[in-house]
N, C-alpha and C positions, 0 to 999 in steps of 0.2 A: 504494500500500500504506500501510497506517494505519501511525504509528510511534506504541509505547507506550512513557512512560515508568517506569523503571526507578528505583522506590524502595530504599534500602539497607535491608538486613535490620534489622529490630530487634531490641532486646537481646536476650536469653533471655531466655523468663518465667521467674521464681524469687523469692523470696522476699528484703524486702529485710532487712539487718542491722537488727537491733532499735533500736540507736542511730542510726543513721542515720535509721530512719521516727519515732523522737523527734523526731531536730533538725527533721523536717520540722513536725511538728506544733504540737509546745510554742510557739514562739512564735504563730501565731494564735490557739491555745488561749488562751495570756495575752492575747492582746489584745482576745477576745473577753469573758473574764473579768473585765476592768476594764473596758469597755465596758458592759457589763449588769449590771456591779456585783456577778455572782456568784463573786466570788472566796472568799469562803467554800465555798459550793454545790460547785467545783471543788477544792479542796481536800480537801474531806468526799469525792466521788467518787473521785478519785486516792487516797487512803489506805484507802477501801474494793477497790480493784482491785489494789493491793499487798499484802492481805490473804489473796485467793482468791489471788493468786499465791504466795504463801508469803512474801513477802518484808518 
């Protein structure tokens, strides 16, 4: 008889906390940002999406 194994359940799908999928982001954001030199470019982006966001 075949034996199959037996993965544990993964999380629940659901949506992760806002600041949390920051911390995940923001740093290679930056590091792509000085990398390509657009750090300007990213900064003009980000204070346009805080904008449509109300903030």
């Amino acid at each position: 008889m075949a034996r199959i194994a037996v993965r544990p359940s993964a999380p629940p799908a659901g949506r992760r906390h806002p600041l949390v999928a920051a911390a995940m982001v923001l740093p290679l954001a930056l590091v792509l940002a000085v990398v390509i030199g657009g750090v300007e470019a990213v900064v003009t982006q980000a204070s346009s999406v805080a904008g449509m966001l109300g903030r």
